[in-house]
N, C-alpha and C positions, 0 to 999 in steps of 0.2 A: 504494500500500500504506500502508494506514496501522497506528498502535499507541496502545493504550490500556491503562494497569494499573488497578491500583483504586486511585485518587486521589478524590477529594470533587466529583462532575460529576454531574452530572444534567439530562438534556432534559427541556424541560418537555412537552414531545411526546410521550413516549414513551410506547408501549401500557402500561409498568408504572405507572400513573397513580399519583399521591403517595394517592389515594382506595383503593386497592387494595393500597399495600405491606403490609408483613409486620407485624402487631399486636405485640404483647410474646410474646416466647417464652414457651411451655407447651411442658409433655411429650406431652402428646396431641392431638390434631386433634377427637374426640369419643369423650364419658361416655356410654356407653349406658346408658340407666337402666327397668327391665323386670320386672316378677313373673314368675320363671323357673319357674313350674308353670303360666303362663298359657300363654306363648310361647317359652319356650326353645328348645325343639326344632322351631316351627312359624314364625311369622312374624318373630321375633327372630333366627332364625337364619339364614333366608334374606334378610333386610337383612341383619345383618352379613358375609354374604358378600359381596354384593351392595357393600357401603361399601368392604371392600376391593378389591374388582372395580376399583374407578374410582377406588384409587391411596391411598386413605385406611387405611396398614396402622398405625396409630397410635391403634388407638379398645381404649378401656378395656371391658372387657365378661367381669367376673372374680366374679360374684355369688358361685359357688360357694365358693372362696376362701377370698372374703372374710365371709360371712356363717355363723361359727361364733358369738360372740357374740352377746348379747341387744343391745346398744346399737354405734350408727357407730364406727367402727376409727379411729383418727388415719390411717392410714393412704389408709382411703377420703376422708378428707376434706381430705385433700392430694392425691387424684389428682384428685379435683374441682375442687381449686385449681387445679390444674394442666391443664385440660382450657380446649378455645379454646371448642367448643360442647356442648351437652348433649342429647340425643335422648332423651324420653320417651317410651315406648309407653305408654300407659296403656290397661291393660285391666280386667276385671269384675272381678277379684279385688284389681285392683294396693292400694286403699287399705287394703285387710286386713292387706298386710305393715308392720310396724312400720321393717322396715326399707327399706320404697321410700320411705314417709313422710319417712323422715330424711333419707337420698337427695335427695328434691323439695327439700325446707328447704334443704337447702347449696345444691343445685343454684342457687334460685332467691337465697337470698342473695350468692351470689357473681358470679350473670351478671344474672339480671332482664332487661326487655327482650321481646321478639318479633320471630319472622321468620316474613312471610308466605308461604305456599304459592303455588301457581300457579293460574289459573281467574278468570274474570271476578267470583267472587264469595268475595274475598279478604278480605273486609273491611278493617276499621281496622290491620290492626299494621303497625309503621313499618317494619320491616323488616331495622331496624338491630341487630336483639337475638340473644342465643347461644343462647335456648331453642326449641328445633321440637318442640311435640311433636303426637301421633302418638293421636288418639282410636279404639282397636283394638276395633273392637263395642260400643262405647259411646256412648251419649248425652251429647255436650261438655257438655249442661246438668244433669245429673246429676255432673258434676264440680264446675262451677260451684256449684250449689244443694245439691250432699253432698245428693241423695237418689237412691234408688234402691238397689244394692249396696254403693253411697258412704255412702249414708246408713246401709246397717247396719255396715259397718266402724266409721264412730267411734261408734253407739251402743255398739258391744264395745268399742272403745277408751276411752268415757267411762266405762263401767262398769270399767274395769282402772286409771281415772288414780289410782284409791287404792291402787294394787298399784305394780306396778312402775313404771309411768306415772304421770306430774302431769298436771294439766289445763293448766301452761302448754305441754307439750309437744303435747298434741291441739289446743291453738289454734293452735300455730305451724303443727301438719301442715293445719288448717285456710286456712289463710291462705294457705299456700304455695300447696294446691291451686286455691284460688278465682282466685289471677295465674296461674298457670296454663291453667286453664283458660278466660281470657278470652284468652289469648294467639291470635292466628289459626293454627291448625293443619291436620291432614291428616285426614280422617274415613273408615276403614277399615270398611266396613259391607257385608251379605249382600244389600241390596237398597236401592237408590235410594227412597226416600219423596216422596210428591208434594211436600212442602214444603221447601222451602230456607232454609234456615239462613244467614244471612250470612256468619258467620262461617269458616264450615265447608267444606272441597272434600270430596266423595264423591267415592269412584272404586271401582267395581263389582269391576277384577278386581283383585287385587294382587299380581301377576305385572307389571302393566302401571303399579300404584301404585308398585312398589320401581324401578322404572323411572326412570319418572318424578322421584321421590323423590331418590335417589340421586343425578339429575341436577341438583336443584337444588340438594342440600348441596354438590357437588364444584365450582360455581360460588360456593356463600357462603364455603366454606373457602376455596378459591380456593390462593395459595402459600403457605398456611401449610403444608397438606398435604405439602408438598416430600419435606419429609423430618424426622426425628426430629429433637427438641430439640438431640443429642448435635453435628448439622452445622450447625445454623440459626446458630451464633453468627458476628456477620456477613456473614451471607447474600445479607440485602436489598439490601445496598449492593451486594456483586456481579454480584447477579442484575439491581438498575437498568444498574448499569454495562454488563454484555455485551447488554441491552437498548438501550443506548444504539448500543452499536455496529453491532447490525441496521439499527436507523434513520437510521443514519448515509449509507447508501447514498443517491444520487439517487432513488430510485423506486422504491416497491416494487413494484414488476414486476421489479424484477431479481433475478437469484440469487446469494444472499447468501452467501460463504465465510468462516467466520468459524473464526481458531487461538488456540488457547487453549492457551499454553504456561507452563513454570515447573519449577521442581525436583520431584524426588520427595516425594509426600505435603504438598504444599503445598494440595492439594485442589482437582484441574482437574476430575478426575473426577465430585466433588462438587456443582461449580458446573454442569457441564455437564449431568450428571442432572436438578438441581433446572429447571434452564430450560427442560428436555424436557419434565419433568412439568407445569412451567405451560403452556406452548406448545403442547403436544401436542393439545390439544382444537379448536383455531383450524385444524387442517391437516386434519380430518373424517378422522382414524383412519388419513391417509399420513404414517408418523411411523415412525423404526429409529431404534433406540438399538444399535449393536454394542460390546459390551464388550470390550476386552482384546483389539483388533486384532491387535498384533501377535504376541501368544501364540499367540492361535487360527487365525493366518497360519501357523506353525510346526507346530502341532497337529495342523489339520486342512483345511489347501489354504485358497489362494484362493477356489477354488469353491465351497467350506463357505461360507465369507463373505457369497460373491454369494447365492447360495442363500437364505440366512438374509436377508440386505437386502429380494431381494422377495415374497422370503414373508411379513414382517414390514407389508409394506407392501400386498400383494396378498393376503395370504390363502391363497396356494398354492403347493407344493412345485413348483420348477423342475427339470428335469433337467439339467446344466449338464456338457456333456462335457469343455470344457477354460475357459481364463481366459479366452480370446478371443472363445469364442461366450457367455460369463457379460457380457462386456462388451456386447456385441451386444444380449443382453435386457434388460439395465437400461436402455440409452437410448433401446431401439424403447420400454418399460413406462412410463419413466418423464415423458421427456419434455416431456410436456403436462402433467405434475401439477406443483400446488403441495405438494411435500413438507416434510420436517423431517428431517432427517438427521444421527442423531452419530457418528462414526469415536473410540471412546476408547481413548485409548492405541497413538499410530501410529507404526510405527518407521521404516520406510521405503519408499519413493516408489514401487515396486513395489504396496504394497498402497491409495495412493492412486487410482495409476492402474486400477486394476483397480476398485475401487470409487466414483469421484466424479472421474473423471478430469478436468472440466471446466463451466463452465458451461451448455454446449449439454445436458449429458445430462437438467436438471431444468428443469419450466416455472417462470413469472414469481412470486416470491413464496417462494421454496424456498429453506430455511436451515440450510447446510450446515455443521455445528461439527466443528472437530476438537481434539484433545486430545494433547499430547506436550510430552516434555521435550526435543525437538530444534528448536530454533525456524527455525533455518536449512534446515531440510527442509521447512516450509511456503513461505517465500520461496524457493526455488529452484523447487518443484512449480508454486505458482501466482502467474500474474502480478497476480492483481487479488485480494486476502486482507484484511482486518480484521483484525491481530491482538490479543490482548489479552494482556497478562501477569499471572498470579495472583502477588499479595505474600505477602507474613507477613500473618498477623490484627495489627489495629494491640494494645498491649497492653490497650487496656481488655476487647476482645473473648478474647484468649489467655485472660486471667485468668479470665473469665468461664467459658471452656470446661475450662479447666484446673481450675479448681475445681469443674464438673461433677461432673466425671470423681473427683476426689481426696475429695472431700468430699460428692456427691449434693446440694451446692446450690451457686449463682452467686459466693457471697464465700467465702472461708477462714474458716477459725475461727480465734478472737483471737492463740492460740499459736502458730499457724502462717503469720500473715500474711508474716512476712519469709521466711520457708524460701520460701511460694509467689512471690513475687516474685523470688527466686533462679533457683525450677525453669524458672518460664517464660522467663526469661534463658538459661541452656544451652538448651533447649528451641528458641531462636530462633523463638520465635512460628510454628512449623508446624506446624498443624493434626495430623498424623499423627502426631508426636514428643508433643504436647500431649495427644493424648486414651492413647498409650498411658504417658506417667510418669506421668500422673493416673490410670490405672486402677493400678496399680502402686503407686505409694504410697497407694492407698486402705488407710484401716484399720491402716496404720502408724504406727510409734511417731516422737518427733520425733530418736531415736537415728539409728530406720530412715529419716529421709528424710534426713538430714543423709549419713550413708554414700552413699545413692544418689546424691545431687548430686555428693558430691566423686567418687566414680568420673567422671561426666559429664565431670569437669576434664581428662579427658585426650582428650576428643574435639574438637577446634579448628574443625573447619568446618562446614557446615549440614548438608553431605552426610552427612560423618562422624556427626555428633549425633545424626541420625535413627538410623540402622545403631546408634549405641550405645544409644539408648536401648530399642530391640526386643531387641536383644542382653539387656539388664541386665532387660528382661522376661520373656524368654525364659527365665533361667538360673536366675530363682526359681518356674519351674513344678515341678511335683513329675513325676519317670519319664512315670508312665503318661499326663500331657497333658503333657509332650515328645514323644510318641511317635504320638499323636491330631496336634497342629500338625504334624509332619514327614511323617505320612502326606499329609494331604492339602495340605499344602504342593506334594508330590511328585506327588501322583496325582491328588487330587479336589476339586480347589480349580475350581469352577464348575459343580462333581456337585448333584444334588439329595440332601437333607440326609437325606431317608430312604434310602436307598440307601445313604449313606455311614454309615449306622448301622449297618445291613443287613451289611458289608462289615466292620467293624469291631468288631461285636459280640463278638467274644471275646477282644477286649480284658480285663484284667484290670482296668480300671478304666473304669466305665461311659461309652462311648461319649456317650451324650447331657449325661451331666455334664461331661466334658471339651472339650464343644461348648460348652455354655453359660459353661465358665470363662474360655474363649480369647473367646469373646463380651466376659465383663464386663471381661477383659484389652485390649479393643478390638484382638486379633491375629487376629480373623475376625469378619465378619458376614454377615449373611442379605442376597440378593438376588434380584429378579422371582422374589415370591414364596416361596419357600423354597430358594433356591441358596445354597449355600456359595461366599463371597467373599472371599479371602483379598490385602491387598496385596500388590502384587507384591514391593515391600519386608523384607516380613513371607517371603513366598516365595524369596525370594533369600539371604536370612538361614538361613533351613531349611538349602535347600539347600548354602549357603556352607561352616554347621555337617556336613552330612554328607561331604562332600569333606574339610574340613582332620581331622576325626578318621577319617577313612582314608587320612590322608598322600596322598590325590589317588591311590590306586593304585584303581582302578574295581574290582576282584575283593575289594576288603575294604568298600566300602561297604554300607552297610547295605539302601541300596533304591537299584535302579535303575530308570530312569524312562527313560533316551536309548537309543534303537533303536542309536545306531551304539555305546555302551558296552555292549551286550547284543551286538550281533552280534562284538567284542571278545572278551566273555568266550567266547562259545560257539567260535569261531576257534581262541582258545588254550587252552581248555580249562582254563580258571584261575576255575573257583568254589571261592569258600570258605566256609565255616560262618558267617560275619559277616554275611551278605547274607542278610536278613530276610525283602523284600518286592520283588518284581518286578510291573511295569504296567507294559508295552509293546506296541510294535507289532513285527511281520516281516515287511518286501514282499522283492522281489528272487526271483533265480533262482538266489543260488548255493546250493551245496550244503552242507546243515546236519548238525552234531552238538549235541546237546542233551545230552552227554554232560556238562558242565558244571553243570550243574543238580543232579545225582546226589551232586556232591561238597558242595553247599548245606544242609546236615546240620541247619540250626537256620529254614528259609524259611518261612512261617507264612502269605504273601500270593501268588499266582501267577497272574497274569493274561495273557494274550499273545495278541494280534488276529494274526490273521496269515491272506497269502491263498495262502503259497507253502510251508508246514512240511510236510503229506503228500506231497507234489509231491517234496519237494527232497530229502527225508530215506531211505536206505537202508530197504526195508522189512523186511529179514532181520534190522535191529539190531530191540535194543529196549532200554527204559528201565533199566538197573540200580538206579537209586534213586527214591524221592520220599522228600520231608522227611515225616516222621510227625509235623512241627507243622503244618501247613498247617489254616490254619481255609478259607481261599477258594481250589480251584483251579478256576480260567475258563481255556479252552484252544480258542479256536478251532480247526479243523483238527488235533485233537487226532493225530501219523502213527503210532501204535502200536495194536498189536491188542488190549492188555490195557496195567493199571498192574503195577507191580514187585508181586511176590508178598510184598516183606515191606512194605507199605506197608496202615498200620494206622493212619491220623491221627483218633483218638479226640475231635480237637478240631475237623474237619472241617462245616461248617456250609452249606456250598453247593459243589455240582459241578457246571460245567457243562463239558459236551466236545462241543459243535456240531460237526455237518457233520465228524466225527471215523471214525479208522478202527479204534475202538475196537471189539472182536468178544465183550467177556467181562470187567468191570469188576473183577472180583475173582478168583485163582484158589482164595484159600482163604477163605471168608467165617466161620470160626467166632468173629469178635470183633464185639460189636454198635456199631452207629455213631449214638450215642443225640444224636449233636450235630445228624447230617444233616438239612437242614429240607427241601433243594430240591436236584431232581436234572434237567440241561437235555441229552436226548441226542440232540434232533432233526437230523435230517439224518442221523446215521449211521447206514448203511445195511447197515453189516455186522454190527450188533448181535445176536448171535443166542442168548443165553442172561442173565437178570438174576437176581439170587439170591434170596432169598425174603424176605418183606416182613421176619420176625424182624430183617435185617438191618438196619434203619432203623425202626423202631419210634415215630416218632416227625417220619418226611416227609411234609412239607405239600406239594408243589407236582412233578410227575411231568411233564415233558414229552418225548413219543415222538414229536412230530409228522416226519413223512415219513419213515416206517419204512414199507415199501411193501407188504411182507407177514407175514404168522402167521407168528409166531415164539412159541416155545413160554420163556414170561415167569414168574415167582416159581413155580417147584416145578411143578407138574403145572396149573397157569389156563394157558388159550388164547384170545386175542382179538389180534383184530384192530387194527395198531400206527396202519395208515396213517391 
């Protein structure tokens, strides 16, 4: 067993070749630059899905935006600063805008250079340059020689340089385009021409050009792509180091275990992402990343885990009846492949074993990362492990990111040097403590950061600092994103983002704004894709906060989220009007009263999976209450034949009551429910009366599916449910 932290080492061997490490941090991986009446909605858009397809969720592509002005934005000409490569479409129209013009000019002033396409007829460009661009039905020599549509753009622009235009500004758009268009690029055209162009690759379909394409920018970016500006500080050195540690093994034929442990928020997480994303491509598409081990071991079984591993890896949902035959198909699947494998965030030996229990399960070359702040749970699981330990960022790097985050650039400003040299001292150089006091004291006075620092003074240890410092961000949210964090702290922290809008929408403070603030407050971010990611830190906190202001009594918390404090309440019968929002499950046989709920007078969220509520529950009772705040009730197994007759939630926005024995949704419907968008009754089979549309005025989304027979639906309409 060996250990490695990040100290100053580097093999000179290793696949991360010094030719290849990470350039100078930038905000963006790539500028897309495009006449959006040419291609917006057609060839531009289907690259830029395509770019983030293959991991690149970092590209600038904001014309709309940006382009209210007659003249470039400082703004645009900082992200172009900020941009590693630049992609230009160039199409018929492109040089008519004044503003792709200017666009080009910065572009090419600030990167210059060429990168060659693929094709034996590649020409001269070196290869080494950030410009690609992209001749979209154009003739490359018509760019070159400004004739053609080129050539009547700057005759309009010549005739405008005594308006609002100078002529030295049409010589510069001039110039720019001419390096440009010498540059060796991609030629997007309706039909192959007998002659070849040296310079130039054709390719007929482009479906099979964005392809292509795509696959060669994801090799020129290579790790810069990792990930955003806001994690790269000190990256590279990490990402050589746990590189080094692969290599480290006798032979790559063997299978590589490698643990990556350290405190909370120190960024294992981080480091082990980034390494997937470079790595991933070397393993032909047999590659899992599973986040959140051991939450989602809690959550949703083992077998969810296994499931997801070789689906991830295989392409196909398994049916996986218990752990034992989930272990069975992973090492009959796996085997003989060379995979990549991350376990993030593992808490105990159970969910190793069940998932990577050994070297036999994966063939020769397969690199197994795991990720936890238990280090001695890797050494006891396995006998033959690399570990590595993640540090503090040393301080040039903290500074750097702390300043990010505080100020939106790499140094502090003159007044603030010594405060930030303070902050990152409490701070203790962790990564997670760092990006959230830097978003926090963003745009503060130097009153406001001096107060924040000395609060910090009473937190002593690493552990503690962090917890203070989420805390003291926490506290300066305003109600309505206190209430956004703690929701999906509680319930939808790895939800997709639209859903939890969806969910949350009748918030009195706009859902999407209070995502995007906990964003710039670094207490959540986006992941694969558009999932909501919350540290688990940040989650612990939430939750921490809703327990101590319920003095730990589970019938006065606000939201319950644990199956056994739900089955608690409903036991003793001890709801009460403080309990906001419920998201749970109900397995088991015993026998229920829901009678608790009734007494929940202020519940606005109601969710509850459950495969045993009609089964369990007396069918002669029935519901005395529902909260008349309720914006969500979702009720699997819904066991009552109707809701309460004074149940009138005016603020009501989705109902769904699946596989429910619900006979008659309302019994007095004379109040209109102008919020309802979505109403889900499938499966319940005893439905036999719905009230008339009047009632919903305003429902988007009907689902009757397996209603088996005519049932007589809104007033006097007949059809057919099943």
């Amino acid at each position: 067993m060996e250990n490695f932290s990040n100290t100053s080492f580097f093999s000179s061997s290793s696949s991360f070749s010094s030719s290849s490490s990470l350039k100078p941090l930038k905000k963006y991986d790539v500028f897309l630059s495009f006449r959006g009446e040419d291609t917006r909605l057609t060839f531009t858009g289907h690259l830029y899905d395509a770019l983030k397809e293959k991991g690149l969720l970092y590209i600038f592509k904001d014309e709309d935006k940006l382009e209210k002005g007659k003249y470039i934005a400082q703004e645009l000409m900082e992200t172009i600063e900020n941009s590693r490569f630049a992609i230009v479409v160039l199409s018929q129209n492109y040089a008519s805008s004044t503003w792709c013009l200017r666009e080009l000019s910065k572009i090419v002033e600030c990167m210059g250079g060429s990168f060659s396409g693929t094709g034996s007829d590649s020409g001269s460009g070196s290869g080494s340059g950030r410009i690609l661009p992209i001749f979209y039905h154009v003739d490359p020599s018509h760019v070159r020689k400004h004739i053609g549509s080129y050539g009547d753009a700057f005759k309009k622009h010549e005739q405008n340089s005594s308006g609002l235009l100078n002529f030295q500004d049409v010589q510069t758009w001039r110039d720019a385009l001419k390096k440009v268009g010498n540059i060796t690029g991609w030629h997007v055209q309706d039909k192959i021409t007998f002659k070849v162009v040296a310079r130039i690759n054709s390719l007929r379909d482009e479906a099979k050009f964005i392809r292509e394409f795509t696959d060669d920018v994801r090799k020129k970016v290579g790790p810069g792509m990792i990930k955003s500006l806001e994690d790269l500080f000190g990256m590279d050195s990490r990402i050589k180091e746990l590189d080094s540690c692969v290599l480290n093994k006798k032979t790559r034929r063997d299978v590589h275990f490698i643990g990556i442990y350290g405190i909370g928020g120190i960024g294992k997480t981080t480091l082990a992402r980034a390494y997937y994303k470079w790595m991933s491509d070397k393993f032909n598409g047999n590659s899992c990343f599973l986040r959140d081990v051991g939450e989602a071991c809690e959550k949703k079984g083992l077998e969810h885990l296994q499931n997801q591993l070789l689906s991830q890896i295989l392409g196909e949902e398994r049916e996986i009846m218990d752990v034992e035959s989930g272990k069975e198909m992973i090492r009959d699947a796996l085997w003989g492949k060379k995979v990549l494998i991350v376990l993030d965030d593992v808490n105990k030996p159970k969910e190793l074993q069940a998932l990577a229990d050994n070297t036999k399960w994966f063939g020769g070359g397969s690199v197994i990362i795991i990720t936890t702040r238990n280090e001695s749970l890797l050494r006891k699981t396995y006998k033959e492990i690399t570990m590595y330990k993640v540090e503090q960022l040393s301080n040039k790097d903290a500074l750097r990111l702390f300043c990010w985050k505080a100020f939106k650039r790499s140094e502090p400003l003159e007044d603030y040097k010594e405060l930030s040299k303070e902050a990152i001292t409490y701070a203790k150089n962790i990564p997670l403590a760092l990006e959230v006091l830097g978003s926090h004291l963003y745009g503060k006075t130097i009153d406001g950061w001096r107060s924040a620092i000395d609060t910090l003074k009473e937190y002593p240890t690493k552990w503690d600092i962090v917890e203070g410092i989420i805390q003291i961000s926490f506290d300066a949210l305003e109600e309505p994103v206190k209430e956004i964090l703690l929701d999906i702290a509680c319930f939808f922290n790895g939800c997709e983002k639209e859903h939890v809008i969806q969910f949350l929408d009748s918030h009195e403070f706009s859902p999407k704004n209070g995502i995007r603030l906990l964003k710039d407050k670094c207490l959540l971010s986006t992941q694969h894709g558009n999932k909501l990611w919350m540290h688990d830190l940040v989650q612990k906190m939430g939750k921490k906060f809703i327990r101590t202001k319920s003095e730990n009594q589970i019938e006065r918390q606000s939201r319950i989220w644990n199956e056994e404090d739900f089955h608690h309440i409903l036991e003793n019968e001890t709801g009460t009007d403080e309990v906001k929002a419920i998201v749970t499950s109900i397995e088991g046989s015993t026998k229920l009263s829901f009678e608790a709920v009734s007494h929940m007078k202020n519940l606005r969220l109601l969710m509850i999976s459950t495969s045993c509520s009609s089964k369990n529950v007396d069918p002669t009772q029935n519901l005395e209450f529902l909260s008349n705040e309720l914006q969500v009730l979702q009720w699997d197994g819904f066991p009552y034949k109707h809701c309460p007759s004074s149940f009138r939630p005016k603020g009501l926005a989705q109902l769904k009551l699946i596989d429910s024995k619900i006979e008659k949704l309302w019994t007095d419907h004379s109040k209109t429910l102008n919020n309802l968008k979505i109403i889900d009754l499938s499966c319940s089979r005893n439905l036999s009366e719905f009230e008339d549309f009047s009632v919903v005025p305003y429902l988007e989304r009907l689902n009757l599916e397996a209603l088996q027979i005519t049932r007589r639906l809104w007033g006097s309409t007949e059809f057919d449910c099943a």
